[in-house]
C-alpha positions as CSV (number, residue, x, y, z in Angstrom):
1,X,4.6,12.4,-22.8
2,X,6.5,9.1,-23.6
3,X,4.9,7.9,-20.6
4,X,1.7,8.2,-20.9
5,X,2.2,6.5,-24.0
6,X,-0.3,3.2,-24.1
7,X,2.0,-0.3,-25.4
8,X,0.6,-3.6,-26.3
9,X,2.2,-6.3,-23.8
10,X,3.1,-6.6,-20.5
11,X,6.0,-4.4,-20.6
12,X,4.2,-1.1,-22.0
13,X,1.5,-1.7,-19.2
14,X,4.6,-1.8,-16.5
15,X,6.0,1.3,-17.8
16,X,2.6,3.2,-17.6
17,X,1.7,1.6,-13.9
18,X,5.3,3.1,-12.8
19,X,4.7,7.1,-14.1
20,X,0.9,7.1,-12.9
21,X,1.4,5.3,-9.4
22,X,4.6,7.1,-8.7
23,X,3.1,10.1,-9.8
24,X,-0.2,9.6,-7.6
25,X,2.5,9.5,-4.5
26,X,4.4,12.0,-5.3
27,X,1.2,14.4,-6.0
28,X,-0.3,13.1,-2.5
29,X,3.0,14.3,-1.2
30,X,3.0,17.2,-2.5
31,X,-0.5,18.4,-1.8
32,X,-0.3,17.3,1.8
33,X,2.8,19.9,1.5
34,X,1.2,22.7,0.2
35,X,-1.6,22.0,2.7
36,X,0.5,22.0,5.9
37,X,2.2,25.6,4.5
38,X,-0.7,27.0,3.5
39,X,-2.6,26.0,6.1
40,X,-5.2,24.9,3.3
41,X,-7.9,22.2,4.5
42,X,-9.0,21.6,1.3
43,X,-5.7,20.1,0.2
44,X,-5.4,18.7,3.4
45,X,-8.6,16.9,3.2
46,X,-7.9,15.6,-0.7
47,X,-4.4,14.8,0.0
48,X,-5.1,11.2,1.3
49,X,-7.9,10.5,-1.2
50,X,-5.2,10.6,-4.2
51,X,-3.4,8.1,-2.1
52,X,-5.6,5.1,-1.6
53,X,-8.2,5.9,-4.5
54,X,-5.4,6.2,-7.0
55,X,-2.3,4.5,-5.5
56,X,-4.1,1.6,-3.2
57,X,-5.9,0.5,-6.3
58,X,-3.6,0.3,-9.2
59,X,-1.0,-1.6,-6.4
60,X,-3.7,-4.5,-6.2
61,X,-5.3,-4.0,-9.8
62,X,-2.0,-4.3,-11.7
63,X,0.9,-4.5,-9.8
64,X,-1.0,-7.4,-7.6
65,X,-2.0,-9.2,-10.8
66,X,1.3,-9.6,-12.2
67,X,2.2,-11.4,-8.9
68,X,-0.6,-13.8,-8.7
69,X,-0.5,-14.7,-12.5
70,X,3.3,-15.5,-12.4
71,X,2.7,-18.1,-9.5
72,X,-1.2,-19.0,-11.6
73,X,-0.2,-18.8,-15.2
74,X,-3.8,-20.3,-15.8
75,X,-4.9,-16.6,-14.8
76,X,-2.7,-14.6,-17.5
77,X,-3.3,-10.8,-18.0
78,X,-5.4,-9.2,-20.5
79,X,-3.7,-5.9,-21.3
80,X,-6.2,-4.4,-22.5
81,X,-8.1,-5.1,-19.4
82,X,-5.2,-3.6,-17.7
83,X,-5.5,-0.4,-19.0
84,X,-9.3,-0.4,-18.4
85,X,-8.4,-0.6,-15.0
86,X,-6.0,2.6,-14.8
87,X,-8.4,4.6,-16.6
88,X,-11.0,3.4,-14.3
89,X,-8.8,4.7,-11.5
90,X,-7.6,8.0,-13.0
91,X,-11.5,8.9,-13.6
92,X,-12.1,7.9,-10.3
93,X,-9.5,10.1,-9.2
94,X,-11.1,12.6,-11.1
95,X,-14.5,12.4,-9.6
96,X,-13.3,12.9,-5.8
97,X,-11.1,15.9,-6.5
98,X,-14.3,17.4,-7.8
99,X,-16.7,15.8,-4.8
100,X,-14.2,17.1,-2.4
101,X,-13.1,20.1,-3.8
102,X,-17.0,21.5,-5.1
103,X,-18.7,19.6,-1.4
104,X,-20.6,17.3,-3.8
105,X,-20.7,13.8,-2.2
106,X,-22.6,12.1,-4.5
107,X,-19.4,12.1,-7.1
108,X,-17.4,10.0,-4.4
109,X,-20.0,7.6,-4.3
110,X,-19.8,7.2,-7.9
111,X,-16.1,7.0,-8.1
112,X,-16.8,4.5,-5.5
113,X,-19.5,2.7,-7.3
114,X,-16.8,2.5,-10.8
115,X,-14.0,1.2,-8.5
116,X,-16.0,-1.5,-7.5
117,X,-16.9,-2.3,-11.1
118,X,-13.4,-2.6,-11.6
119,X,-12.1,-4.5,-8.8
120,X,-15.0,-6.9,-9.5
121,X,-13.8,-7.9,-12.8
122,X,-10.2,-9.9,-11.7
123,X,-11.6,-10.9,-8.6
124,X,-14.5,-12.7,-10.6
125,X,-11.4,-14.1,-12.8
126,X,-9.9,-15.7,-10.0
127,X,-12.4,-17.5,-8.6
128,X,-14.0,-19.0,-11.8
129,X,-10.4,-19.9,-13.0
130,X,-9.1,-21.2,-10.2
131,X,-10.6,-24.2,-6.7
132,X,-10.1,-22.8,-3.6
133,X,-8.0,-25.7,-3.0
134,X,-5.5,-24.8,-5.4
135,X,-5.8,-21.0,-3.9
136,X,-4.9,-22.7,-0.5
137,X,-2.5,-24.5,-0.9
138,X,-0.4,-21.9,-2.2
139,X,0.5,-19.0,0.5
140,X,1.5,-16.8,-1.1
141,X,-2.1,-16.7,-3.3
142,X,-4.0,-16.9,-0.3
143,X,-2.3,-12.9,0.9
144,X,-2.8,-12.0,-3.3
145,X,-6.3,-12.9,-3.1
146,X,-7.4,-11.9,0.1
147,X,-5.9,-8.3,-0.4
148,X,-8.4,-8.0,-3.7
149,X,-11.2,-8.9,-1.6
150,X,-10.5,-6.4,1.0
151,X,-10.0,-4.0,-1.4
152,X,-13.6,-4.2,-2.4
153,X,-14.7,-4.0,0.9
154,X,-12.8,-0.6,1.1
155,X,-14.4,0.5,-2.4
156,X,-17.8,-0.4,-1.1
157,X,-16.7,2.1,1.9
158,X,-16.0,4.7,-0.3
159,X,-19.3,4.3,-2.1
160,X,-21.8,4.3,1.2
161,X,-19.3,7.1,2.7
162,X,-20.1,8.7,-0.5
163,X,-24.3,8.4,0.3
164,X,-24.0,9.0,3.7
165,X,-22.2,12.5,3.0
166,X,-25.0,13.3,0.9
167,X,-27.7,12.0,2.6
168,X,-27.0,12.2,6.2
169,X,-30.5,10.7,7.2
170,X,-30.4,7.7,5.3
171,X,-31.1,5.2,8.3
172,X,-29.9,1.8,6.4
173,X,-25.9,3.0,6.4
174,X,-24.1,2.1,9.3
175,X,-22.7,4.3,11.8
176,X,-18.9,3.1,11.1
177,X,-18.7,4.3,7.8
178,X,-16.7,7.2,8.3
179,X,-13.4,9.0,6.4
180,X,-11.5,7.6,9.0
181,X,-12.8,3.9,8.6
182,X,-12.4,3.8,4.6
183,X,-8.8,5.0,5.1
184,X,-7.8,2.3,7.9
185,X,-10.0,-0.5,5.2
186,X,-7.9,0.8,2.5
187,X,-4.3,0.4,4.0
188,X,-5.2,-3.4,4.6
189,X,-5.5,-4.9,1.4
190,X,-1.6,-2.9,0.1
191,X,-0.4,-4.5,4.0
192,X,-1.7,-8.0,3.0
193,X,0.0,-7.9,-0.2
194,X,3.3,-6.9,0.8
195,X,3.5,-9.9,2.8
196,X,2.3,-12.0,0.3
197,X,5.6,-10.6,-1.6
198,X,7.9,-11.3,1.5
199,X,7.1,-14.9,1.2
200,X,7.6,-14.9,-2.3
201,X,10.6,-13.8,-3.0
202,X,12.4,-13.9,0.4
203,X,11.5,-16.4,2.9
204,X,10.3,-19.4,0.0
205,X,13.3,-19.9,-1.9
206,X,15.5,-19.9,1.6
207,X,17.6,-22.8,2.7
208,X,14.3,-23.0,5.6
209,X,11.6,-23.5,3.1
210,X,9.4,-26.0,5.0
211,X,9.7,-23.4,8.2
212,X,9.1,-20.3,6.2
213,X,5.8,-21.8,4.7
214,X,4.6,-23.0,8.0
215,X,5.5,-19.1,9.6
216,X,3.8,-17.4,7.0
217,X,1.1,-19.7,6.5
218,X,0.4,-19.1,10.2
219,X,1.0,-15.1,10.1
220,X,-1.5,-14.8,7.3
221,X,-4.4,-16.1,9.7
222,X,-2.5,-14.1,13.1
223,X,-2.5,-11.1,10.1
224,X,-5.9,-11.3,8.5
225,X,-8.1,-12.6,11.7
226,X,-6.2,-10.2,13.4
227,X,-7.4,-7.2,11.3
228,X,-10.6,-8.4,11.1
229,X,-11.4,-8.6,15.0
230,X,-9.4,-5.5,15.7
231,X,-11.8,-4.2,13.7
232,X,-14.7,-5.7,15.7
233,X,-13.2,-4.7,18.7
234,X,-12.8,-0.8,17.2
235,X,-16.0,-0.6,16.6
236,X,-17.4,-2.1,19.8
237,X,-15.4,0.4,21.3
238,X,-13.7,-2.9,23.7
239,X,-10.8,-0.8,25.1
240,X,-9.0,-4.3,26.1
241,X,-9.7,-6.2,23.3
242,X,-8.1,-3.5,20.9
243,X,-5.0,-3.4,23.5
244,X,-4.7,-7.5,23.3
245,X,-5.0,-7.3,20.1
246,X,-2.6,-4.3,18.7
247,X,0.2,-5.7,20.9
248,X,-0.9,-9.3,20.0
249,X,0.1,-8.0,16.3
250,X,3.2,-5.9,17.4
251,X,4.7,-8.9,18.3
252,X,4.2,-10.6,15.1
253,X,5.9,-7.6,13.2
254,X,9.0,-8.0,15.1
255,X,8.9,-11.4,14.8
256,X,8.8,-10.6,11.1
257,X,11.4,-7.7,11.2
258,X,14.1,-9.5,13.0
259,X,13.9,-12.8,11.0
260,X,13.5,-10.6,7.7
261,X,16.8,-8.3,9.2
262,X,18.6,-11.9,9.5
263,X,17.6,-13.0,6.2
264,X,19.3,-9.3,4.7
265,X,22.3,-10.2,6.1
266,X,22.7,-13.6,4.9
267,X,21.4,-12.2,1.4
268,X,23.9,-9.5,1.2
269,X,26.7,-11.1,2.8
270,X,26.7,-14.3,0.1
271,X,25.3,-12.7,-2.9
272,X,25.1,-8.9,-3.9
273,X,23.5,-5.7,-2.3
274,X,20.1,-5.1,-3.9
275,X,18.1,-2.2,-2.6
276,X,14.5,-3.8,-3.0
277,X,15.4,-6.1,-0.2
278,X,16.9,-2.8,2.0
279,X,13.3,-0.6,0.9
280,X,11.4,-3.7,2.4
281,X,13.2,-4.1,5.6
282,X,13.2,-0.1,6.1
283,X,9.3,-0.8,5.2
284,X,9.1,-3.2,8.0
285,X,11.2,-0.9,10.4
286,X,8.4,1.6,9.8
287,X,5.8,-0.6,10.2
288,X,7.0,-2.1,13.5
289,X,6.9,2.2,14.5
290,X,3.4,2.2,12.9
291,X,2.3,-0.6,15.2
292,X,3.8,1.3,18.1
293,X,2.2,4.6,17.7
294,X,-0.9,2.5,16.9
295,X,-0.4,1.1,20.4
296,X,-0.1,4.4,22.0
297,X,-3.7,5.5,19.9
298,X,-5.8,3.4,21.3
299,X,-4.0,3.9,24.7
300,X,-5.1,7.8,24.4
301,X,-8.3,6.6,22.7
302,X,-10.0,5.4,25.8
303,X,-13.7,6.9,26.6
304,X,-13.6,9.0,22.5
305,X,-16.6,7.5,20.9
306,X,-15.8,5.9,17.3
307,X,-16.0,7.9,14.4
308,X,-14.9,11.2,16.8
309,X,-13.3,14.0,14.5
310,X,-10.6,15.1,16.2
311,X,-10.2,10.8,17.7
312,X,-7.6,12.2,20.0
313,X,-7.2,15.3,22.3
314,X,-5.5,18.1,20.0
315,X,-2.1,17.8,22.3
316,X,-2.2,13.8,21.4
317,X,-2.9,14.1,17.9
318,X,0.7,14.3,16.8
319,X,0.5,9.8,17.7
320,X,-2.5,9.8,15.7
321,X,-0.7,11.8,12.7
322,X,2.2,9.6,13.3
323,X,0.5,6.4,13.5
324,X,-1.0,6.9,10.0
325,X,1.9,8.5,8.1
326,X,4.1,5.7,9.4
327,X,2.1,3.3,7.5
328,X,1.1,5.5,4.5
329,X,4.6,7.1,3.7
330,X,6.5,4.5,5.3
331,X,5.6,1.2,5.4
332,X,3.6,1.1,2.4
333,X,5.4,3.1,0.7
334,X,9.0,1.8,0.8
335,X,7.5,-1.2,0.7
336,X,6.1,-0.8,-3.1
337,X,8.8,1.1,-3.9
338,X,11.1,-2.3,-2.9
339,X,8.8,-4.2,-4.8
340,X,8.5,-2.1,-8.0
341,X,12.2,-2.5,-8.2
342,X,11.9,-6.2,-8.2
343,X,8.9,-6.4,-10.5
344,X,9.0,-4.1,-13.4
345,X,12.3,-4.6,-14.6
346,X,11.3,-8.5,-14.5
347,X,8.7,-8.0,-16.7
348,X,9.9,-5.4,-18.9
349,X,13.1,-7.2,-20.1
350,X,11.1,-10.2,-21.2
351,X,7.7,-8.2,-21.5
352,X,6.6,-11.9,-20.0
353,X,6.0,-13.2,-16.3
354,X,8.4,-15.7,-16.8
355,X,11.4,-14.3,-15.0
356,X,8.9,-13.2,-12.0
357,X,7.1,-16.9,-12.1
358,X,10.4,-18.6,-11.1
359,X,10.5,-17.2,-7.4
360,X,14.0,-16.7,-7.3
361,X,15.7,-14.3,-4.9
362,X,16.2,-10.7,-7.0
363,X,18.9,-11.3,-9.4
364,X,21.3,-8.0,-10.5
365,X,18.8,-7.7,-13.7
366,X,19.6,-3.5,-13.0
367,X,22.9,-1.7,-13.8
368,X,25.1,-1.0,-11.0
369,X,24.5,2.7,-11.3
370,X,20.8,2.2,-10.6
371,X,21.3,0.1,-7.8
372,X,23.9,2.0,-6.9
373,X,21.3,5.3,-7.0
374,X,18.2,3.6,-5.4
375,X,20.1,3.0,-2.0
376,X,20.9,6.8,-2.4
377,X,17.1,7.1,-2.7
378,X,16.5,4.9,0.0
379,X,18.7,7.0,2.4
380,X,16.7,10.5,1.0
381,X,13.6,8.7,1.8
382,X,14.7,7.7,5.3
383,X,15.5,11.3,6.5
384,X,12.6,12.6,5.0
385,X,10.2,10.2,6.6
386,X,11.9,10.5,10.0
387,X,11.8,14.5,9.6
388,X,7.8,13.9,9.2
389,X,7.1,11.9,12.4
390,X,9.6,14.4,14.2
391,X,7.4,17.4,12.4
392,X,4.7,15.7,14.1
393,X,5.6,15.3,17.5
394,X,7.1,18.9,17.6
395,X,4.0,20.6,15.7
396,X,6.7,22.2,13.2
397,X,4.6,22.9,10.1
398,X,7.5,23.9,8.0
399,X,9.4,21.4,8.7
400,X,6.4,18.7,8.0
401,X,5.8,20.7,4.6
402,X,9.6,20.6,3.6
403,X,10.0,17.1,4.7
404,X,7.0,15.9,2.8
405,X,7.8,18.3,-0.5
406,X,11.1,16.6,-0.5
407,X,9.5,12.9,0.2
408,X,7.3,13.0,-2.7
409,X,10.7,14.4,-5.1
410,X,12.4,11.2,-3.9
411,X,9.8,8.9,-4.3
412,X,9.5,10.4,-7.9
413,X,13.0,9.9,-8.2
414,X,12.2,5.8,-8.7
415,X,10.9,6.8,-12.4
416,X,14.1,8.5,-13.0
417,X,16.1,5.8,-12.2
418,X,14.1,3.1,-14.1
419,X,14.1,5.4,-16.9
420,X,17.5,3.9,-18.4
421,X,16.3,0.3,-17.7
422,X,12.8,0.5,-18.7
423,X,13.1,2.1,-21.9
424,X,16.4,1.1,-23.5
425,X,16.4,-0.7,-26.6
């Protein structure tokens, strides 16, 4: 119960973002598990609703803040504010386990309704704190803001998919809000903010600085006008437009995956191995697959109306199930997980920002044995995420349900690790 355990400063607030969001994942794992085995919709259905309600919005909430204060000191972090926020999500939680679980929709519209509340609150801190030219000039701020904005966006989904569940006749909600459209809103904002963190503390501090700014600076408005068009173009139902613009995108991420796998090399090669760097490349491995099976999606999607439940023919959905796990379980995943390992230690050794505000490549701050243990971790969450796609594509239910059972132990495995590092002394 040590974890749950609510410390003044920066460094208790870490320790308790780590167990819950960890946990969240690990429970979304498991649930989708015990789902596939049991052939149990309900958990089925739930399963990605812990993910993004719980998950997506402490990532931005907290572990996003920390970011954009340490390069904005002038924002700073309220702790108490903090832990607002994470009781804010857990209720939230809360209320669409019972809206899903008892068929009462209303509940997920107030869940939706209190997240927006909550996501409100730093957003309205940032821009009364800060000009938008001092946000722009900045690249890395301008992926850390932009992520909070579209993860109101997804709240607001959640709160009209909420009233249009529960009243299906209410004219003034637009057809697009679906389940399917408040998932895709919600895996943007956790996207943008991973490569807000790439920039950081990869590409910025690199013997190519100038370059680097200019790359990302231009991948943030390929990224976000991207999103937003493919989006457009979704909904529109433009079969071409969402083919130009999918593989307009795939070629950005290997753009980005082959210039990150060079920058590994270097990194490793002159310095020391640190696994946060390997979770991120492995998180933009997956996401160059998630772009792929994307691709092939939309390629099967041709002539399905938006909104369609199944979207694709039943012997197609295995791309569909792939597309969205590679993202969820993999590149966000590792992704976070590589971040977290960056972070948290950061902050908990100093229980300050100022270690994180310098922008300096990862330093060994962890004991060998951890780092040691999270590239053994990286490797069990490798096979495990491969064994899922390949469930997928072979319609093996046992093998999904193993695969994902033994996805969420390793994800939970980074709380373990930490253990020693967050809570000596």
């Amino acid at each position: 119960m040590n974890h749950l355990r609510v410390d003044e400063g920066l460094g208790g607030n870490a320790r308790l973002f780590l167990f819950i969001s960890v946990t969240v994942i690990t429970v979304a794992s498991f649930l989708g598990a015990a789902g596939t085995l049991a052939g149990n919709m309900l958990l089925l259905r739930l399963h990605p609703y812990i993910f993004f309600i719980g998950f997506g919005n402490l990532a931005i909430l907290i572990l996003n803040r920390y970011l954009t204060a340490a390069i904005c000191p002038d924002l700073g972090i309220d702790p108490q504010k903090q832990v607002f926020y994470i009781r804010a999500v857990l209720f939230s939680l809360l209320l669409v386990t019972v809206s899903v679980s008892m068929e009462w929709p209303f509940l997920k519209a107030l869940a939706g309704l209190l997240l927006i509340v909550a996501v409100a609150g730093p957003l309205r801190e940032i821009f009364t704190r800060l000009s938008i030219a001092a946000i722009w000039k900045e690249v890395s701020m301008r992926y850390y803001i932009f992520d909070v904005i579209f993860l109101l966006v997804a709240n607001t989904g959640l709160f009209t998919l909420g009233l249009k569940e529960a009243f299906p006749d209410l004219w003034i909600i637009p057809f697009f809000v679906t389940q399917s459209s408040y998932f895709l809103g919600s895996s943007f904002p956790l996207s943008i903010s991973v490569m807000g963190f790439l920039y950081t503390y990869a590409w910025k501090s690199s013997s190519k600085k100038d370059l680097s700014r200019m790359l990302f600076s231009i991948w943030f408005y390929i990224f976000v006008g991207g999103v937003l068009v493919f989006l457009v173009v979704i909904l529109m139902g433009n079969y071409l437009g969402m083919m130009l613009v999918s593989h307009f995108l795939l070629f950005g991420v290997m753009a980005l995956l082959g210039s990150f796998t060079l920058y590994l090399y270097h990194f490793f090669r002159s310095q020391f191995r640190h696994p946060a760097l390997a979770f991120l490349l492995s998180g933009l491995a997956l996401l160059f697959a998630t772009s792929g099976y994307g691709i092939m999606n939309i390629y099967f999607l041709k002539g399905i109306p938006f909104g369609t439940v199944p979207p694709l023919p039943f012997m197609r959905m295995w791309i569909y199930h792939s597309h969205t796990h590679a993202a969820l379980l993999g590149w966000i995943t590792f992704s976070f997980t590589g971040m977290i390992y960056i972070v948290l230690p950061s902050i908990v050794r100093s229980n300050s920002l100022e270690q994180l505000g310098s922008g300096l490549p990862p330093s060994p701050v962890l004991a060998p044995k951890t780092l040691a243990n999270a590239f053994r971790q990286l490797a069990v969450m490798l096979l495990c995420a491969t064994a899922v796609l390949l469930a997928f594509f072979l319609y093996n239910s046992l093998l999904l349900a193993i695969a994902g059972f033994l996805f969420g132990c390793s994800v939970f495995y980074s709380i373990v690790n930490l253990r020693p590092e967050l809570y000596s002394g």
